[in-house]
C-alpha positions as CSV (number, residue, x, y, z in Angstrom):
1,X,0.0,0.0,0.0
2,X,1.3,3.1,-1.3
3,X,2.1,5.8,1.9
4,X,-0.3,9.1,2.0
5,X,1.1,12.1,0.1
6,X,3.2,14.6,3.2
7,X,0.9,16.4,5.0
8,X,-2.3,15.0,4.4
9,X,-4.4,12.8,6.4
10,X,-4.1,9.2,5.8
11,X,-6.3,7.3,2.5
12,X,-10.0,7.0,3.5
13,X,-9.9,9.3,6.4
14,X,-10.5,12.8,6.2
15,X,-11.6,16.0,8.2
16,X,-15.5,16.3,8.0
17,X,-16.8,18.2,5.9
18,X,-14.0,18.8,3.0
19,X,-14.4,17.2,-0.4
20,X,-11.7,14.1,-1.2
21,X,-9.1,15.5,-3.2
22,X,-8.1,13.5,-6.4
23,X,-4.8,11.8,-5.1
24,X,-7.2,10.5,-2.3
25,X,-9.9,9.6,-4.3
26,X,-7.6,7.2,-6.6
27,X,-6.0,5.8,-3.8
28,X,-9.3,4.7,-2.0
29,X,-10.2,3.0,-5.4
30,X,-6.8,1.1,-5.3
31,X,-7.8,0.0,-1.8
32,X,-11.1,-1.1,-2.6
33,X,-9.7,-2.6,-5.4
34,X,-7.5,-4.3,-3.7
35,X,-10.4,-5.6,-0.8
36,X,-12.3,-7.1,-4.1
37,X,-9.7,-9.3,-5.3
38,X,-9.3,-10.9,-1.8
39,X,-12.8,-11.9,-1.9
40,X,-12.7,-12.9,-5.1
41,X,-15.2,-10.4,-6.6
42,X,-15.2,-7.5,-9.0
43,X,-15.3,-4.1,-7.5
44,X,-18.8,-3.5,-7.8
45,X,-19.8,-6.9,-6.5
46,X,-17.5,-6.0,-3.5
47,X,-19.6,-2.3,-3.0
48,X,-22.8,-4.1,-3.6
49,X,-21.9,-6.7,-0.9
50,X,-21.0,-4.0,1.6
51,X,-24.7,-1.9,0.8
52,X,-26.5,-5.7,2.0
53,X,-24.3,-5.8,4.7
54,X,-25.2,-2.0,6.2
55,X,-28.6,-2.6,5.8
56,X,-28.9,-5.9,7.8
57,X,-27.2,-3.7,10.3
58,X,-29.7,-0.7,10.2
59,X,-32.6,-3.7,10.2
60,X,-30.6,-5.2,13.1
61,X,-30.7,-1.9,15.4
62,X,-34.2,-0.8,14.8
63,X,-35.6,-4.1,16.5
64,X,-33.6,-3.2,19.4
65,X,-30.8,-5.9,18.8
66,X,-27.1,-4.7,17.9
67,X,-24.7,-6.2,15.4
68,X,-22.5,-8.8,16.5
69,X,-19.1,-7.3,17.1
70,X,-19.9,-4.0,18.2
71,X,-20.5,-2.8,21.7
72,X,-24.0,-2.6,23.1
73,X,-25.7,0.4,24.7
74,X,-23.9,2.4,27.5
75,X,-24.5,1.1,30.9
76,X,-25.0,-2.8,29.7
77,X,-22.9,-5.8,30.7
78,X,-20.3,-6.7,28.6
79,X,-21.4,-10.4,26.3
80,X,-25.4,-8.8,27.5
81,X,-26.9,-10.9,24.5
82,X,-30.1,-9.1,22.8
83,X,-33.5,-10.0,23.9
84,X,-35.3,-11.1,20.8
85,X,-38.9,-12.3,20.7
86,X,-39.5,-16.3,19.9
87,X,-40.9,-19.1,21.4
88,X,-39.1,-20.0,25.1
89,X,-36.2,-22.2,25.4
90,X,-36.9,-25.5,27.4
91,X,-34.1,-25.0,29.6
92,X,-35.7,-21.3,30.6
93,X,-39.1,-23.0,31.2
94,X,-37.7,-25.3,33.4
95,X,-36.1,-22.9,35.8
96,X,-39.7,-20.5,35.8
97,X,-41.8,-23.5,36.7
98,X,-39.5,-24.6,39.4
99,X,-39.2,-20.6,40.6
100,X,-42.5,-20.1,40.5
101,X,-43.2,-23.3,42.8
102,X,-40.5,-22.2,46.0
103,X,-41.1,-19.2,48.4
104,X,-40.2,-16.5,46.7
105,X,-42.6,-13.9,49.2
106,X,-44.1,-12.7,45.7
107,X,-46.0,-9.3,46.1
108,X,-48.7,-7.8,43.7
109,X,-48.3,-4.6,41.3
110,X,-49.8,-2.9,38.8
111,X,-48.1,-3.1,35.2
112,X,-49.9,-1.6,32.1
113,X,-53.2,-1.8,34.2
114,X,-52.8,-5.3,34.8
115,X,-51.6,-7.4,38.2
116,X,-48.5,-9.3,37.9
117,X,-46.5,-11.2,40.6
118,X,-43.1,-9.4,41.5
119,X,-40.3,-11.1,43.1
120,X,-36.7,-10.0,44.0
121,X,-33.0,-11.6,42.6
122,X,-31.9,-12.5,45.4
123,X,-34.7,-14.6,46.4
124,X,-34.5,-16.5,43.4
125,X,-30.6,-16.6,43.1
126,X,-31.0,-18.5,46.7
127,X,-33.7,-20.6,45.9
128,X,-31.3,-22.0,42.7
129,X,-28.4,-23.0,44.8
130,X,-30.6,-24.7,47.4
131,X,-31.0,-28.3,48.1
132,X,-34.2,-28.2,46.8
133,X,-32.9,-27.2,43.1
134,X,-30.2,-30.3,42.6
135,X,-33.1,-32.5,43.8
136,X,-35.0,-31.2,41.2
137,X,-32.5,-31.0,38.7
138,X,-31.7,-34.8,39.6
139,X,-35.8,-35.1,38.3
140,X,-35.4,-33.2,35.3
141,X,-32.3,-32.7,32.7
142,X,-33.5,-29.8,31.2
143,X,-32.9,-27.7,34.7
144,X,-29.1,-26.0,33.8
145,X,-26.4,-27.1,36.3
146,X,-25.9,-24.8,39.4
147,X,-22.3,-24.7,40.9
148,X,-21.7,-21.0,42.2
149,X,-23.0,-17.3,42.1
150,X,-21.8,-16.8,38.5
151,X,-23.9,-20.1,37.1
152,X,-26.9,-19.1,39.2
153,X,-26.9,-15.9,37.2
154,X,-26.4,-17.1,34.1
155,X,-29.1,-19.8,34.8
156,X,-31.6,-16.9,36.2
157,X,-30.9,-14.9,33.2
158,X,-32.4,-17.1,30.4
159,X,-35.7,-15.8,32.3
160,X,-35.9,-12.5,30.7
161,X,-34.0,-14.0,27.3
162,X,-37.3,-15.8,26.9
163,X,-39.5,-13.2,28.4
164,X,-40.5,-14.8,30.9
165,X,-39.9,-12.6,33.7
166,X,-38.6,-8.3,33.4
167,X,-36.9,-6.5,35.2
168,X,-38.7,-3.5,36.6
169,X,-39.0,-0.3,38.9
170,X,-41.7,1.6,41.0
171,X,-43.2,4.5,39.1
172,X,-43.1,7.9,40.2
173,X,-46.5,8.9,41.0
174,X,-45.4,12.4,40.4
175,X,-43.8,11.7,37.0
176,X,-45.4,12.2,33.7
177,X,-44.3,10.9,30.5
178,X,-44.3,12.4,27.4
179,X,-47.4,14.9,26.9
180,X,-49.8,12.7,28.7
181,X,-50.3,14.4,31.8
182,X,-53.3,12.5,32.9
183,X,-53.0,11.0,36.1
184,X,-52.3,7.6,36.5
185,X,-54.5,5.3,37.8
186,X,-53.6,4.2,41.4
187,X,-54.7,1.6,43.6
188,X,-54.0,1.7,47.1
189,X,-51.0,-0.4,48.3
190,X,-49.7,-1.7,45.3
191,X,-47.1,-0.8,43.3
192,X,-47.7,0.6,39.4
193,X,-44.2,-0.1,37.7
194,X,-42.5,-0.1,34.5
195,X,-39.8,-2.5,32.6
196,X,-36.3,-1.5,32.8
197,X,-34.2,-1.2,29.7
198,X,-31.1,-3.5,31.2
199,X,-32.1,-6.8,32.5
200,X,-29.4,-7.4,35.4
201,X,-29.2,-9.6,38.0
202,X,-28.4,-7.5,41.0
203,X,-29.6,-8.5,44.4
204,X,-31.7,-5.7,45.1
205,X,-33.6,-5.8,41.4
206,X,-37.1,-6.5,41.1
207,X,-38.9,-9.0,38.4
208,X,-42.5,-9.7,37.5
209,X,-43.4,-12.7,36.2
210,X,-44.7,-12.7,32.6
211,X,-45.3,-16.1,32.5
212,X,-48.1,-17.4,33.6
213,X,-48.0,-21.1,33.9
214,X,-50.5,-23.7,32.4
215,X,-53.6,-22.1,30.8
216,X,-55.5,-25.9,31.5
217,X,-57.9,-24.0,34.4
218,X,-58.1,-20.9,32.4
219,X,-59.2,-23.3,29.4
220,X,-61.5,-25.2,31.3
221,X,-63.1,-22.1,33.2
222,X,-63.8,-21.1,29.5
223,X,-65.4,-24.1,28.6
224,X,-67.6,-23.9,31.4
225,X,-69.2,-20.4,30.6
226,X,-69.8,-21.6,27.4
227,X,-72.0,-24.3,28.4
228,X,-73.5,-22.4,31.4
229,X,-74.2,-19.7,28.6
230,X,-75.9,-22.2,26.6
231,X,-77.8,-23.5,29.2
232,X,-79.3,-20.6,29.9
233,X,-80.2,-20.0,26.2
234,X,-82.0,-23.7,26.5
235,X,-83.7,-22.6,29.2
236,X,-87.3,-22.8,27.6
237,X,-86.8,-26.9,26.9
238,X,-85.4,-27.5,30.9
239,X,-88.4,-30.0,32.6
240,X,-90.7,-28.4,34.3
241,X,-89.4,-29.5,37.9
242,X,-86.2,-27.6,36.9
243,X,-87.3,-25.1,35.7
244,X,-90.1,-24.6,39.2
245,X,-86.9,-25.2,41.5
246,X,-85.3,-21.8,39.5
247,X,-88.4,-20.1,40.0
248,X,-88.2,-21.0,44.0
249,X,-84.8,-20.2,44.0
250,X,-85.2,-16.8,42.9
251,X,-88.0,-15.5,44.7
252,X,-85.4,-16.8,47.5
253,X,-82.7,-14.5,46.7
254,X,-85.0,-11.3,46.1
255,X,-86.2,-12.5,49.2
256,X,-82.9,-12.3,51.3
257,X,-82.1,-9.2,49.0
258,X,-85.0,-7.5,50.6
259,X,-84.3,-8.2,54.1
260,X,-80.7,-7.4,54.2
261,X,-82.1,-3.3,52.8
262,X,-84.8,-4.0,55.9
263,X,-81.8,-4.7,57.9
264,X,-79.7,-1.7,56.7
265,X,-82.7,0.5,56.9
266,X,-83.6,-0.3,60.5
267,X,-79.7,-0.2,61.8
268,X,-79.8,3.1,60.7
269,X,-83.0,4.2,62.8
270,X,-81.8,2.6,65.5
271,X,-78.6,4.2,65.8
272,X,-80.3,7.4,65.1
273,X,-82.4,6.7,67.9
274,X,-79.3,5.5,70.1
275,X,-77.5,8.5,69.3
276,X,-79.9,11.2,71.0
277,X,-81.3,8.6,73.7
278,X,-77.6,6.9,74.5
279,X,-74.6,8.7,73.1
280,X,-72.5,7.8,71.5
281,X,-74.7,5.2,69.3
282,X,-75.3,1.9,69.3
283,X,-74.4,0.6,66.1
284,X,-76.5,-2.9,65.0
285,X,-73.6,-5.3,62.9
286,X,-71.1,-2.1,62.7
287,X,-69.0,-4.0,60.0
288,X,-71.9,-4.9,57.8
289,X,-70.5,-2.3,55.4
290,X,-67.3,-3.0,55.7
291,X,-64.1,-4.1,53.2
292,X,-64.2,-8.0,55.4
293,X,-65.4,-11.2,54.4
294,X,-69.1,-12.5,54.6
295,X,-69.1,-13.7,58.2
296,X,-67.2,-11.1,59.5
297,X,-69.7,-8.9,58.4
298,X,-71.8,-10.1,60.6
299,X,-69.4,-10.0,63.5
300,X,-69.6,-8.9,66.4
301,X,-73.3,-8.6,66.5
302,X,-73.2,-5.1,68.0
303,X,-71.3,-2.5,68.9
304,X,-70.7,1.0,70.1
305,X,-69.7,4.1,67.8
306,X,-66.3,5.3,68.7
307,X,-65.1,8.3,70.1
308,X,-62.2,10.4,69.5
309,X,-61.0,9.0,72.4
310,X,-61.7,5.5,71.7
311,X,-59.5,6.3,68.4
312,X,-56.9,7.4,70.5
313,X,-56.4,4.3,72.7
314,X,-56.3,2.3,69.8
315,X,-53.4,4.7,68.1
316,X,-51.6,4.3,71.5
317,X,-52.1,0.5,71.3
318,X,-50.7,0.4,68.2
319,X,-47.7,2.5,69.3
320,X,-46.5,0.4,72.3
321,X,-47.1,-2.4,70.6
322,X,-44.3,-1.5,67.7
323,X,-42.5,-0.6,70.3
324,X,-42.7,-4.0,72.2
325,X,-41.7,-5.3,69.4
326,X,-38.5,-3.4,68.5
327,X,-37.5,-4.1,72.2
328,X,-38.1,-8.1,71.8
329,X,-36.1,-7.8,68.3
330,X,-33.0,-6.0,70.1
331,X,-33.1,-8.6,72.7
332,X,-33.5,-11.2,70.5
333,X,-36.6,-12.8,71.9
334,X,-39.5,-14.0,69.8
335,X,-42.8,-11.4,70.1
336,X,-45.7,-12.8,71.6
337,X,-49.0,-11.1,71.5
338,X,-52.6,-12.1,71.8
339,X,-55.9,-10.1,70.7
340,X,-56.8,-10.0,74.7
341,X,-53.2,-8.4,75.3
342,X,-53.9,-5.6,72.7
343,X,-57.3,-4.8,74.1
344,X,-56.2,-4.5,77.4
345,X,-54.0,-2.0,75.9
346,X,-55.9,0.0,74.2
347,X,-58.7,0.2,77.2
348,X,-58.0,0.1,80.9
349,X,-59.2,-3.1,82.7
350,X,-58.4,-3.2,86.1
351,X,-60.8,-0.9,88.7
352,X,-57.5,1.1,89.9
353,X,-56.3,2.2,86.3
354,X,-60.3,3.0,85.3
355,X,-60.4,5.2,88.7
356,X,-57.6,7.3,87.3
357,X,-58.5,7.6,83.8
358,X,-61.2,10.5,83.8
359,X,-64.3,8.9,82.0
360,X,-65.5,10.5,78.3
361,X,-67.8,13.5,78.3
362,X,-69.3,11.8,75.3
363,X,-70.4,8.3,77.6
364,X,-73.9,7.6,77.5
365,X,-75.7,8.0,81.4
366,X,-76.6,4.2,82.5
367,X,-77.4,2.9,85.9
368,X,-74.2,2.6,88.3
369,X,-73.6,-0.5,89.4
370,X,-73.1,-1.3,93.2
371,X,-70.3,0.4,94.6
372,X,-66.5,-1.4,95.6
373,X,-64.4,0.0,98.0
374,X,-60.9,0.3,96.6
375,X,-57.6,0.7,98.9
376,X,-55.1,2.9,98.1
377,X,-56.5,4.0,94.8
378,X,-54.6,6.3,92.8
379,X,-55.7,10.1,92.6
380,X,-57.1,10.9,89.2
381,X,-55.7,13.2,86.9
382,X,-56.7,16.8,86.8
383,X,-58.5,16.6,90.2
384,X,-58.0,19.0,93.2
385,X,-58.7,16.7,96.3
386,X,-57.4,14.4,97.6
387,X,-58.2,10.9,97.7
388,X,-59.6,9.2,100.6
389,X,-58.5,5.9,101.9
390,X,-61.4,4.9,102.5
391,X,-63.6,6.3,100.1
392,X,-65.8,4.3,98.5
393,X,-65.3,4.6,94.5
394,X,-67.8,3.9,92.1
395,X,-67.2,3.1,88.4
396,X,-69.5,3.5,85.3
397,X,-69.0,0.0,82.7
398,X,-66.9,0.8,79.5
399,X,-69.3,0.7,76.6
400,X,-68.1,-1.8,74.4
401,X,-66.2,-1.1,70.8
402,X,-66.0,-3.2,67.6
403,X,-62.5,-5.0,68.8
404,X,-64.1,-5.5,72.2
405,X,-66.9,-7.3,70.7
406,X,-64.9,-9.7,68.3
407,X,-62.4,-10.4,71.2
C-alpha cells in the first residue's frame, strides 16, 4: 500500500466536511480494489456486498438488537446478549416453573393496568443454589447445572432471554411521560411499575413474572361459561321440575335481597335513635359495610360508635405495641401477643387504672352499678382533692367497641 502524500491525512480518512481530493480519491479505489480481489469479486460486487451488509445492520438496530461485534448500549454488561422475541427455550421454562413453585414472598403490582406477581433476585438466586434445586434437577435434565454465584446468574438470566420474567422499577407517582399528563391510575398499596431497559441480575432488582404457567384451568373455566351460557339460552326446553326449583330459588334471593335493605334500613334508625337517647350510638352489625369477608360482616353482633378517644387508645395500642416489638427484636426474643393483650392495651381493665383515667364526656348516662371499696387508689388526673383511703369509688362500665366485641 502506497504511503499518503506529506501532510495529508491518511487514504480514506479525512476531516469532516471537505471534499476528497483526487490523489485521495484514486487511492481509495486502489484500496477497494485491492479488498475485491481478496474476496474474489469485482469491485462493484464488492460495493454491492458492503450496501447488504449496512442494511442488515440498520434492520438489526431498529428491532432493538445490535450487530455482532460492536458494543452494546452504555450502561450494559459486557457479552449482555439481545432479547429477541420467539418461542421459550426449554431450559428457561424449566427454571420458571421450578421458581414459581418455591417461596419467593411474591408481592402484587400494577403493570400496564394489569396485576402481575413481583419477586426479587436474590430470592431467586438463593432458591437455585438450594438443596431443593439439585433434587430437582436430579428429576429433570432440562434444569441447567448450578455450581456458584456466577452459574446461578447465568441460569436466572435465560428468564428475561425468553421473556418470561422483566426487570422493573416503581413509578413515580409524580412523574409524567411524554405529553400525557393524565393522572395515572392508582390503587392503594400496590405498586404501578415499569420494565427496565437492562435486564441485570443484581440482588436488590425486582422482576415480575410474565409467564403465567398452564392455561389448563383458564381453558376449562372457558369451557364452562360456554356451556353455562348455553344452558341458559335452552332454558325454555329444561323439565318443568327444573325449571319450578329456578323459580323458587329466585324468589329466595330477592327474598334475602330484601331483608338485608330491611336490615340496613332499620340499623340506621336505631342508631339514630341511640345517638340522642344513649350517646354515643349503638351501632346494629357495625361491620356490615365493611371491606371484610361474609361472616365477618356479621361479626360482632353489636357494637358502640367510637369516640375520639376510643380512636386514641387504639393509636396508643398500636404504638406500644411496635414498640414491644423493637425491644423483643434487640433482645433477641420472639414477640408474643394475643388479641386479649392488645385490648387491654388500648382500654384500661383493672378498677384502679379505670379510677384514674377520667371517664368520656361523650359516655352515654346508665345505671351505676353497686359500689367497691378500693384501697389505696390512685388520685385521678386533673382533680383537686385528695383521695380518701377509705372512700368508696364507684365506676361506670366501658361501653363496648368493635375490637371489644370480636375479642
Amino acid at each position: 500500500m502506497s504511503n499518503p502524500p506529506q501532510g495529508g491525512p491518511p487514504p480514506g480518512m479525512m476531516p469532516p466536511g471537505q471534499q476528497p481530493s483526487p490523489e485521495q480519491i484514486r487511492l481509495m479505489q486502489q484500496q477497494l480494489a485491492a479488498e475485491a480481489q481478496k474476496h474474489g469479486l469485482s469491485p462493484e460486487q464488492y460495493i454491492e456486498r458492503l450496501r447488504q451488509q449496512a442494511m442488515q445492520q440498520r434492520q438489526m438496530q431498529q428491532q432493538g438488537g445490535g450487530p455482532q461485534g460492536r458494543p452494546g448500549p452504555p450502561g450494559a454488561p459486557p457479552g449482555a446478549q439481545p432479547i429477541q422475541p420467539g418461542p421459550p427455550k426449554p431450559e428457561a421454562l424449566a427454571v420458571a416453573k421450578f421458581l414459581m413453585s418455591q417461596e419467593l414472598k411474591h408481592r402484587t403490582v400494577i403493570h400496564d393496568e394489569k396485576r402481575k406477581q413481583m419477586f426479587r433476585v436474590k430470592r431467586a438466586i438463593r432458591a437455585l443454589q438450594s438443596p431443593a434445586y439439585q433434587k430437582a434437577r436430579s428429576k429433570n435434565p432440562l434444569l441447567p447445572a448450578v455450581t456458584d454465584r456466577a452459574s446461578a446468574e447465568n441460569t436466572f438470566k435465560q428468564l428475561p432471554l425468553s421473556l418470561l420474567a422483566l426487570r422493573v422499577s416503581k413509578v413515580d407517582a409524580h412523574a409524567h411521560e411524554g405529553h400525557n399528563h393524565a393522572k395515572p391510575k392508582r390503587i392503594k398499596g400496590l405498586w404501578t411499575v415499569k420494565i427496565e431497559q437492562h435486564q441485570d441480575a443484581e440482588d436488590d432488582s425486582y422482576y415480575i413474572w410474565l409467564y403465567e404457567g398452564s392455561q389448563w384451568k383458564m381453558k376449562l373455566y372457558a369451557v364452562g361459561a360456554v356451556a353455562f351460557v348455553i344452558a341458559i339460552v335452552l332454558f325454555p326446553l329444561w323439565p318443568l321440575f327444573l325449571r319450578q326449583g329456578v323459580w323458587y330459588l329466585s324468589m329466595g334471593m330477592l327474598g334475602l335481597i330484601g331483608l338485608f335493605f330491611v336490615m340496613a334500613i332499620f340499623r340506621l334508625i336505631l342508631f339514630i335513635v341511640t345517638m340522642f337517647a344513649a350517646p354515643p350510638g349503638l351501632w346494629l352489625y357495625p361491620n356490615l359495610f365493611e371491606d371484610v369477608g361474609f361472616f365477618d360482616s356479621f361479626r360482632p353482633v353489636w357494637a358502640w360508635q367510637e369516640t375520639a378517644d376510643d380512636i386514641k387508645a387504639k393509636k396508643q395500642a398500636k404504638k406500644e405495641k411496635r414498640a414491644a416489638k423493637k425491644l423483643a427484636k434487640a433482645e433477641g426474643r420472639p414477640y408474643k401477643s394475643s388479641k386479649k393483650n392488645a385490648a387491654a392495651a388500648a382500654s384500661p381493665a383493672t378498677p384502679s387504672s379505670r379510677a384514674s383515667t377520667p371517664a368520656p364526656a361523650s359516655a352515654p348516662s346508665a345505671p351505676a352499678p353497686a359500689s367497691v371499696p378500693v384501697d389505696n387508689a390512685p388520685q385521678a388526673t386533673g382533680s383537686t382533692a385528695a383521695a380518701d383511703p377509705g372512700a368508696v369509688i364507684t365506676q361506670r362500665p366501658r361501653h363496648a367497641t368493635v375490637e371489644e366485641g370480636e375479642d
